[in-house]
C-alpha positions as CSV (number, residue, x, y, z in Angstrom):
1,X,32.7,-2.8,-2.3
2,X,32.0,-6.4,-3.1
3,X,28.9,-8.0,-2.5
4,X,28.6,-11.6,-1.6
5,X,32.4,-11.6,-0.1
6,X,31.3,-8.5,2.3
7,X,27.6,-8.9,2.8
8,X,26.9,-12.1,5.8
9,X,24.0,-14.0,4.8
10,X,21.2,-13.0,7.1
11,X,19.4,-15.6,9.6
12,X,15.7,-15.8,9.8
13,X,15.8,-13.7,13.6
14,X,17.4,-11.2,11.4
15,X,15.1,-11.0,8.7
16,X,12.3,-10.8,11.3
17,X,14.3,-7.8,12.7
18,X,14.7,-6.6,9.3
19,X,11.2,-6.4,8.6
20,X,9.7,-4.8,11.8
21,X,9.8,-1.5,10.6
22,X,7.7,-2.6,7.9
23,X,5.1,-3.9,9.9
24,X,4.6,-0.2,11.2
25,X,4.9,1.2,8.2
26,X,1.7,-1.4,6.6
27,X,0.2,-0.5,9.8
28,X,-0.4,2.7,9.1
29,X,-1.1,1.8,5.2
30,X,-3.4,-0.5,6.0
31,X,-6.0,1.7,8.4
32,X,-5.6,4.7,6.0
33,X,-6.7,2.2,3.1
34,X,-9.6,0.4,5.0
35,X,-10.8,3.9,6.6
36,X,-10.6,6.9,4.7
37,X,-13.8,5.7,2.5
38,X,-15.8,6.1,5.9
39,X,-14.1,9.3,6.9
40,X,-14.3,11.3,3.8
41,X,-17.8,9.6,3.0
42,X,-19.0,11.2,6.2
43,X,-17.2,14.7,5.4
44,X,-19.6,14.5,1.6
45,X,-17.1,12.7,-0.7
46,X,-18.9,11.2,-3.8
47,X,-17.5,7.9,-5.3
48,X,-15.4,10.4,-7.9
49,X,-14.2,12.8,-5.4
50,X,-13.2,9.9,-3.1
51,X,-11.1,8.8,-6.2
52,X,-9.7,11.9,-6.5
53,X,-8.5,11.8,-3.1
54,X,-6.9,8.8,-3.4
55,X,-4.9,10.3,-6.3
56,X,-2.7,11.5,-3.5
57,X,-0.7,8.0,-3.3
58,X,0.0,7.9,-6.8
59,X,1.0,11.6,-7.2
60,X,3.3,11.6,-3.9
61,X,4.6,8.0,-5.1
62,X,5.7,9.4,-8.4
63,X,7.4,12.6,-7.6
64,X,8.6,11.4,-4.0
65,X,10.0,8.0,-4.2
66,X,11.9,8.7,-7.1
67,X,13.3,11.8,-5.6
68,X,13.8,10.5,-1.9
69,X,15.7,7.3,-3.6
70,X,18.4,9.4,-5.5
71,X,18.8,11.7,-2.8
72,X,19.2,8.6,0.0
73,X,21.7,7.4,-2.7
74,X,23.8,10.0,-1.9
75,X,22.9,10.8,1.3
76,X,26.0,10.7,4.2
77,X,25.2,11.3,7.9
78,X,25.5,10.2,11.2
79,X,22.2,8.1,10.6
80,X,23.4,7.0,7.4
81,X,22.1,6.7,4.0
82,X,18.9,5.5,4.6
83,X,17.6,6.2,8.1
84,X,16.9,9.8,8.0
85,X,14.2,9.1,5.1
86,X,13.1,6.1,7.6
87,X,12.6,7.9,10.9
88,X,11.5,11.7,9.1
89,X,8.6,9.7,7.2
90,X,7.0,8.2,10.2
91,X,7.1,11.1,12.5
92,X,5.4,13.3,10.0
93,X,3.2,10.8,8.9
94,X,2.0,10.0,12.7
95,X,1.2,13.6,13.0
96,X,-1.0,13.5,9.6
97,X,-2.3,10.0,10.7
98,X,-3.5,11.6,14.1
99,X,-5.4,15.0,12.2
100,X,-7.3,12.9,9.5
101,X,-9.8,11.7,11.0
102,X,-10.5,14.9,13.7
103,X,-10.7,16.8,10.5
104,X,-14.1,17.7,11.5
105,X,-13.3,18.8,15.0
106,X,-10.3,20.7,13.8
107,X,-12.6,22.5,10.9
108,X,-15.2,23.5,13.9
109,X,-12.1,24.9,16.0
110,X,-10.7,26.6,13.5
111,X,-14.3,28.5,12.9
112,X,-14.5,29.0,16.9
113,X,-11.0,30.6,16.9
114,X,-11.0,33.1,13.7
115,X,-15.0,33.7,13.7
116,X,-15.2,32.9,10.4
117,X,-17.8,31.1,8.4
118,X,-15.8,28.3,6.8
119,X,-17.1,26.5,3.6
120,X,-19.2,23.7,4.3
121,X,-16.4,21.1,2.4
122,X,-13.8,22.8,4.9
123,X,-13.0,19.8,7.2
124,X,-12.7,17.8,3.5
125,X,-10.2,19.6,2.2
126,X,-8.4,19.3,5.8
127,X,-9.0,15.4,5.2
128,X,-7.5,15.4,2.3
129,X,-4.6,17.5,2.9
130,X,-3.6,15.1,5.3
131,X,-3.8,11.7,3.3
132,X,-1.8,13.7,0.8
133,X,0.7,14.1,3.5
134,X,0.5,10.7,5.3
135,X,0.9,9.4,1.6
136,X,4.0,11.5,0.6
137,X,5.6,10.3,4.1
138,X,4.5,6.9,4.0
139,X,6.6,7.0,0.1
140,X,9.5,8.9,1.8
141,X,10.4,5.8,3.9
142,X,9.0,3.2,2.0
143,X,11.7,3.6,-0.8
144,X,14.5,4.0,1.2
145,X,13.7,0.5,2.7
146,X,13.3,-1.5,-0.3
147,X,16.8,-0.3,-1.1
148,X,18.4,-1.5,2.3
149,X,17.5,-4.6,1.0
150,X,20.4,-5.1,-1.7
151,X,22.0,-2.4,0.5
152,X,22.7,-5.4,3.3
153,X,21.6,-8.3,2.4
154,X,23.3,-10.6,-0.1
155,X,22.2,-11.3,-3.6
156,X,21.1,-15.0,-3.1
157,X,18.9,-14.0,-0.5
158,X,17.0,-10.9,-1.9
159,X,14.1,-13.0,-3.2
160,X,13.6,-14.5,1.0
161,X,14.2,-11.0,1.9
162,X,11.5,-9.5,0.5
163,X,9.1,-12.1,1.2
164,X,10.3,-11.5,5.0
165,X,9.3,-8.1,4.1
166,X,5.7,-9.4,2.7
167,X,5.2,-11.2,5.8
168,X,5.6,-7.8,7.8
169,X,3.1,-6.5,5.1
170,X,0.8,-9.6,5.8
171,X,1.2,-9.6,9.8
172,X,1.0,-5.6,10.2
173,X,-2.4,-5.8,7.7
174,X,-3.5,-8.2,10.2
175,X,-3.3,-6.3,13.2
176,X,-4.6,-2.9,11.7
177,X,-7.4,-4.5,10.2
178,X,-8.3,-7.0,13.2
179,X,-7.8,-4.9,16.3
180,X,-11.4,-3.3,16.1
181,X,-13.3,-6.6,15.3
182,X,-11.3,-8.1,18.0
183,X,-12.7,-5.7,20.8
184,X,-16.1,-5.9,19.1
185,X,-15.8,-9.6,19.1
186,X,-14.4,-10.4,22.7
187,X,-15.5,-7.8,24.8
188,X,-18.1,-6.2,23.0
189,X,-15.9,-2.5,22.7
190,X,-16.1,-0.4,19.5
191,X,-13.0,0.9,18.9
192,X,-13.1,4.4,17.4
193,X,-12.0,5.8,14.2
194,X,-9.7,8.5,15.9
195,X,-8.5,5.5,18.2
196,X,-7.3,3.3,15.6
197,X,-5.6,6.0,13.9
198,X,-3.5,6.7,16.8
199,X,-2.8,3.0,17.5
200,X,-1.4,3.1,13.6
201,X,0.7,6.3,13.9
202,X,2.4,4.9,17.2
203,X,3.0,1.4,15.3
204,X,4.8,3.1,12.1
205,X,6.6,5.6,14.9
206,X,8.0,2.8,16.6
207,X,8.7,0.2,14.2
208,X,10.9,2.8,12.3
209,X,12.6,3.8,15.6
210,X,13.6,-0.2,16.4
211,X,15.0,-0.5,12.4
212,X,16.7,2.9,13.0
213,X,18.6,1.5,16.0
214,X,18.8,-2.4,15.0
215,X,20.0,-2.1,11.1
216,X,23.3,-1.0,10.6
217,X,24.2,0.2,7.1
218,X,27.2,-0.9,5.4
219,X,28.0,1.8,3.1
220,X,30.4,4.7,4.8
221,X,31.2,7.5,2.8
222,X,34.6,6.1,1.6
223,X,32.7,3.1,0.0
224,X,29.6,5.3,-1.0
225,X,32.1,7.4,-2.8
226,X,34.0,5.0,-4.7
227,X,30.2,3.4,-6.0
228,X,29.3,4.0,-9.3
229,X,27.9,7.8,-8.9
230,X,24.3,8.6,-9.6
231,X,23.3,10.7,-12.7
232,X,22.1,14.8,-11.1
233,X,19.0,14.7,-13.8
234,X,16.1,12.2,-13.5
235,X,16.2,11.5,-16.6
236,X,19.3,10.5,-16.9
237,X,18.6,8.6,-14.2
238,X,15.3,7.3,-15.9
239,X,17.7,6.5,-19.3
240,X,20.2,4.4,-16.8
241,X,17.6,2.6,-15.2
242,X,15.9,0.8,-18.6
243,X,19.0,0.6,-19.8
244,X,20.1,-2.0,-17.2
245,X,18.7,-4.7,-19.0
246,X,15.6,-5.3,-21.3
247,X,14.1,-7.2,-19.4
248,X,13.7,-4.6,-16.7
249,X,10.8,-2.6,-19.4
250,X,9.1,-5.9,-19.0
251,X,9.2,-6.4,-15.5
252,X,8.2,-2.1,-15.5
253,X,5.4,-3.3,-17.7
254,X,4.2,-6.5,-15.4
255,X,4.2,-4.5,-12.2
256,X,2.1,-1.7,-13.9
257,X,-0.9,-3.4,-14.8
258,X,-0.7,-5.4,-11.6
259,X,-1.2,-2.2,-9.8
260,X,-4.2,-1.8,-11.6
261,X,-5.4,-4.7,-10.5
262,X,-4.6,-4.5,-7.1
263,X,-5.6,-1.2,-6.4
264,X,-9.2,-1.9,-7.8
265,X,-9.2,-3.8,-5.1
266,X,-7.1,-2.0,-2.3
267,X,-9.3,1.2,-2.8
268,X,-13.2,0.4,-3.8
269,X,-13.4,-3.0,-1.4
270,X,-14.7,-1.2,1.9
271,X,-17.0,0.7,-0.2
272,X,-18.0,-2.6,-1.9
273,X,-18.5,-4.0,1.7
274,X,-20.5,-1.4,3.1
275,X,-22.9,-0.4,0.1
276,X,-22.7,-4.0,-2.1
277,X,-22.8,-6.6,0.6
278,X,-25.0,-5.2,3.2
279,X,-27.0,-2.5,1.1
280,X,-26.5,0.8,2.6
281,X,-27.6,3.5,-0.4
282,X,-25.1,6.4,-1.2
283,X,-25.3,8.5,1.5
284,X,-22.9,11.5,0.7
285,X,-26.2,13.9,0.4
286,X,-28.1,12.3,2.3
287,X,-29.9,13.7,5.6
288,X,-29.0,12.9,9.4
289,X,-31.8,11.2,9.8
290,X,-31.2,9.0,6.8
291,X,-27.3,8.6,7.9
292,X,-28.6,7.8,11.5
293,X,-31.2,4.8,9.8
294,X,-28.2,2.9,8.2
295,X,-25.6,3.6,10.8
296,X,-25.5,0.1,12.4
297,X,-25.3,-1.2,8.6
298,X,-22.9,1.4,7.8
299,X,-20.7,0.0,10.7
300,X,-21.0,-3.5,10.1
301,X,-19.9,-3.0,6.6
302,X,-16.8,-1.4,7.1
303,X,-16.4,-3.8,10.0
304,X,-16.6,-7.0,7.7
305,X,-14.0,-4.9,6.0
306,X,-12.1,-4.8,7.9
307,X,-12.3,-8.5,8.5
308,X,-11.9,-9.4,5.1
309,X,-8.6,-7.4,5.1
310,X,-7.1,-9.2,8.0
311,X,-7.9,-12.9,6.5
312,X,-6.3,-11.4,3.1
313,X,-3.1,-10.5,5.2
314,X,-3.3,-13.4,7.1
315,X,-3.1,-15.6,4.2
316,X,-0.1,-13.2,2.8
317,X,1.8,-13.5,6.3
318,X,1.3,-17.4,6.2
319,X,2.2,-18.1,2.6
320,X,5.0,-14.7,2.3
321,X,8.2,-17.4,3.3
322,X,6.5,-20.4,1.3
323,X,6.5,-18.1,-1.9
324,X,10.1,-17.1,-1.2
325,X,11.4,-20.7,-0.6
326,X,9.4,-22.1,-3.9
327,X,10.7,-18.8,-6.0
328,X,14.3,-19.9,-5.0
329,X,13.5,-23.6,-6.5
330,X,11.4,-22.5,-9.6
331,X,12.2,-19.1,-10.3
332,X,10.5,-15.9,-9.7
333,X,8.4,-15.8,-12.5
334,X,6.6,-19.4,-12.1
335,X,5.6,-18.5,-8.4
336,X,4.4,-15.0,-9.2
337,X,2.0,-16.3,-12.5
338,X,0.3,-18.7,-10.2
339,X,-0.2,-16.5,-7.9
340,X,-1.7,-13.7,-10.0
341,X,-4.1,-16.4,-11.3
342,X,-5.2,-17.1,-7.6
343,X,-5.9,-13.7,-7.2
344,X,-8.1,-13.2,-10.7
345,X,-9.7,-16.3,-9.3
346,X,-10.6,-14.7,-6.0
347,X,-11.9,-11.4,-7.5
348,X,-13.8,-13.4,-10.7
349,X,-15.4,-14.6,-6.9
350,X,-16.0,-11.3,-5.6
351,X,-18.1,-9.9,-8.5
352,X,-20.4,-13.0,-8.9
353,X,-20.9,-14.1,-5.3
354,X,-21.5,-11.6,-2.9
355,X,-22.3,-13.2,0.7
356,X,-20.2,-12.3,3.2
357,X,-18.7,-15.5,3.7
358,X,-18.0,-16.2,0.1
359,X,-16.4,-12.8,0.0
360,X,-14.5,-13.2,2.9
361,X,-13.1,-16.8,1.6
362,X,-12.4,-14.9,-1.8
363,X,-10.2,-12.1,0.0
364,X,-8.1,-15.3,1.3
365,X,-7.1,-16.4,-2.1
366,X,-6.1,-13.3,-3.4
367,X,-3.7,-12.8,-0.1
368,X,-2.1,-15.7,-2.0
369,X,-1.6,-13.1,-4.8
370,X,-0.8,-10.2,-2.7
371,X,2.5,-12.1,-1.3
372,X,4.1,-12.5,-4.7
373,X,3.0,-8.9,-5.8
374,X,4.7,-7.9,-2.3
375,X,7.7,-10.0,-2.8
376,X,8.6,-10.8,-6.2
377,X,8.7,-7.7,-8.7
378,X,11.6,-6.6,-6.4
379,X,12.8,-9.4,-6.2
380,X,12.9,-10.1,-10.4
381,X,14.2,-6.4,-10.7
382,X,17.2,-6.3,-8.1
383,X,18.5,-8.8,-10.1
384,X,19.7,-6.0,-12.7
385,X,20.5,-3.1,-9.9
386,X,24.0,-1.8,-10.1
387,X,25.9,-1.3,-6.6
388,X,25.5,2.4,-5.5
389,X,22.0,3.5,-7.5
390,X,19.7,1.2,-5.5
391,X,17.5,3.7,-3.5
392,X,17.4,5.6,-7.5
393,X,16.3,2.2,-8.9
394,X,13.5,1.5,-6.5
395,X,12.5,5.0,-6.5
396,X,12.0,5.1,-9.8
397,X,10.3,1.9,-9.7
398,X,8.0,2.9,-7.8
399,X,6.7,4.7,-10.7
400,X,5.1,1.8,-12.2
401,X,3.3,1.0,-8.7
402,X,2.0,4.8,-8.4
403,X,1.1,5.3,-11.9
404,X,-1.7,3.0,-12.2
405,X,-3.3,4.0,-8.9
406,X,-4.3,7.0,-11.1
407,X,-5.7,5.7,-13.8
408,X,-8.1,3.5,-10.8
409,X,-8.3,6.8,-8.9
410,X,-9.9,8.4,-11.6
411,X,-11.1,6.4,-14.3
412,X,-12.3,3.9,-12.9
413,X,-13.9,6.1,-10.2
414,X,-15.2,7.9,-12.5
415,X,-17.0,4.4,-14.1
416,X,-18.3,3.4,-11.0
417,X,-19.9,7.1,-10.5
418,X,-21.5,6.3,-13.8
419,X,-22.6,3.3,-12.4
420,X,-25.5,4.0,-10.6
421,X,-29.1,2.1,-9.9
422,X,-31.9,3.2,-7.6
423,X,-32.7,1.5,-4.5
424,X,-36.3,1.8,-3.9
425,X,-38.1,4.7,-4.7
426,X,-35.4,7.2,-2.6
427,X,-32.4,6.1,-2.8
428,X,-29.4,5.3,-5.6
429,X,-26.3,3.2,-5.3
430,X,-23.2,1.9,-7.5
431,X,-22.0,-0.8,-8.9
432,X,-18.9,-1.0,-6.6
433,X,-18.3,-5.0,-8.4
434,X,-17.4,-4.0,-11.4
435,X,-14.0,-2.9,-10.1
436,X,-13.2,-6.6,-9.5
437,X,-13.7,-7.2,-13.3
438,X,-11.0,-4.3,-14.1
439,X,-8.6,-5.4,-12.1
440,X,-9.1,-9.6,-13.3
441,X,-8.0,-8.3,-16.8
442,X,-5.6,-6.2,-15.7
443,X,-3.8,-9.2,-13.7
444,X,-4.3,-11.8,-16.2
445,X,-2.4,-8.6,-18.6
446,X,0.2,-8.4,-16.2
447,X,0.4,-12.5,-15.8
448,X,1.0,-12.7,-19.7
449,X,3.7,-10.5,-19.6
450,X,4.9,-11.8,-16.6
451,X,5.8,-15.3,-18.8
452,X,7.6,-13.4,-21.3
453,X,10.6,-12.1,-18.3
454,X,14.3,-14.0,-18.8
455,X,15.6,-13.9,-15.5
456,X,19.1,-14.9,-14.7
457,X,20.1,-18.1,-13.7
């Protein structure tokens, strides 16, 4: 099956079409990102075990993209190659998305119903069971989707597909993040946890649904057969991936410690907003009366949060096409190094100024990075994919993007637990800033190595 001489270039209502499903899909990311800090704070996480709880993204990202990407690129069905992966993922992620934050209320039913005294850490371990599922689903479809992109849409426009894809990440971020502000804001409603968490399990639901039934997928199972096949093993499939060009260890490399630096970010900022910016002590052990004294402050911290993350996505969603059209004029590589060095700038920001308004214009620039680290890497890598392995390829891509989340998940957790001053006479805190001075060096690592990639003409 050819690829230029088959594949139509796309128009931009398609690519918005294209992307929709991906706005459910950040939907959902984005609300388990800002809000599991709060929920599993309240349930007695420390800053370590909350880091271990994260660890479920990396793990599930490692093992499941990987494995859902070979398998899609060999799947044949009535839904196709990719679709089943698509739709599967967001139905059992909505379910997991719903249970999370009722792990409490499901932990006290569950003692009503059998009569058993549950351990206290009970509706935790419920919590985190289900981020480690809404994580494994969340990987399950997002694979599969990065590979429709060279699946349908043709080679010159890969680089504007995927920022179309960025500006779903940017424009669903928005809306998870904003929708409870927004009520606060304009008619003075608090939106619940529980509440928001159904809003983002109906968004990933039926964005999926809508790509399900709009995309059509080129590959029947006479072409898929006559594509080059995939290697059984995953290391063989590991060997074939690095060995599709040098500079694909690079771009591996790149994307690795960009993750770093992103995630420093993506997981400790709430926590940064809540305890750093408006002073509420570690309250993991702390009694009710002590939790009830810095609720309000507890609230407007991870509201500002939430804040912050909608003007980061905001910035991505109005700079994701911008970034694609100036990669098409001056490479790849050019746009994504200035970008990086916009974000180091922004988190360099973050760590010495810490008013809310200086850390809310901060979280603008670095949606400036978060477009390119959204858009480009794939772009930069499907450069080297070979027809019939691209759901492999990504999958095992993904690797490099899950990988680092553990080192953050636990190392750096674990730093940050180290970390600790007293506040008054009662209370300790952490230094949640010194997160943002990991992940500058980490991005100005992966910036360096970023100069050293040889894309094709």
């Amino acid at each position: 099956m050819g690829e230029n001489n088959v594949l139509k270039k796309f128009t931009t209502a398609q690519f918005l079409n294209f992307a929709l499903g991906f706005f459910g899909l950040q939907f959902a990311w984005q609300m388990r990102i800002i809000l599991s800090g709060p929920v599993t704070e309240s349930l007695g996480a420390s800053p370590f075990i909350y880091g271990l709880i994260w660890l479920a993204g990396p793990f599930t990202g490692m093992v499941v993209q990987p494995l859902v990407g070979a398998l899609s690129d060999k799947t044949v069905s009535p839904l196709g190659r990719r679709r089943p992966y698509l739709l599967g993922g967001a139905l059992l992620a909505s379910l997991a998305l719903w249970i999370f934050p009722n792990s409490a209320n499901i932990a006290e039913f569950l003692h009503k119903v059998t009569g058993m005294n549950l351990p206290p850490l009970t509706a935790l371990v419920i919590a985190a069971i289900m981020i480690w599922v809404i994580d494994a689903c969340v990987n399950v479809a997002q694979g599969p989707y990065r590979a429709l992109v060279p699946d349908v849409v043709p080679e010159e426009q890969h680089s504007l597909a995927n920022s179309y894809i960025s500006l779903a990440i940017g424009l669903g971020s928005v809306v998870a993040a904003g929708t409870a502000p927004f009520l606060k804001w304009a008619f003075n409603y608090q939106m619940s946890i529980p509440a928001q968490f159904v809003m983002a399990a109906l968004a990933f639901t039926l964005g999926m649904i809508w790509t399900c039934l709009t995309i059509k997928e080129h590959n029947s199972r006479k072409e898929h057969e006559k594509a080059e096949a995939v290697e059984d093993t995953f290391f063989n499939s590991l060997k074939n991936f690095f060995a599709l060009s040098p500079e694909v260890s690079k771009i591996c490399t790149m994307q690795f410690f960009t993750w770093i630096g992103t995630m420093c970010m993506m997981i400790f900022f709430t926590q940064y907003a809540v305890h750093t910016i408006y002073y509420v002590p570690d309250l993991t052990t702390a009694a009710e009366s002590t939790k009830e004294l810095y609720a309000q402050a507890t609230l407007n911290g991870t509201n500002f949060s939430s804040i912050c993350f909608a003007i980061f996505n905001l910035i991505c969603f109005l700079v994701a096409i911008p970034i694609g059209i100036l990669s098409a004029k001056y490479s790849n590589k050019k746009v994504h190094i200035i970008s990086l060095f916009t974000m180091i700038l922004a988190y360099l920001g973050m760590f010495f100024f810490k008013s809310p308004k200086a850390v809310a214009a901060c979280m603008g620039l670095a949606g400036i990075g978060w477009a390119s680290i959204c858009a480009l890497p794939f772009a930069m890598l499907s450069q080297f994919i070979k027809k019939g392995t691209e759901g492999s390829v990504m999958g095992i891509f993904n690797i490099f993007i899950a990988g680092p989340q553990v080192f953050v998940c636990t190392l750096v957790a674990w730093f940050i637990s180290k970390c600790s001053f007293t506040m008054g006479s009662d209370y300790i805190n952490y230094h949640w800033e010194y997160a943002f001075i990991i992940g500058a060096v980490c991005l100005a690592l992966a910036a360096v190595i970023a100069n050293t990639v040889k894309e094709r003409a």
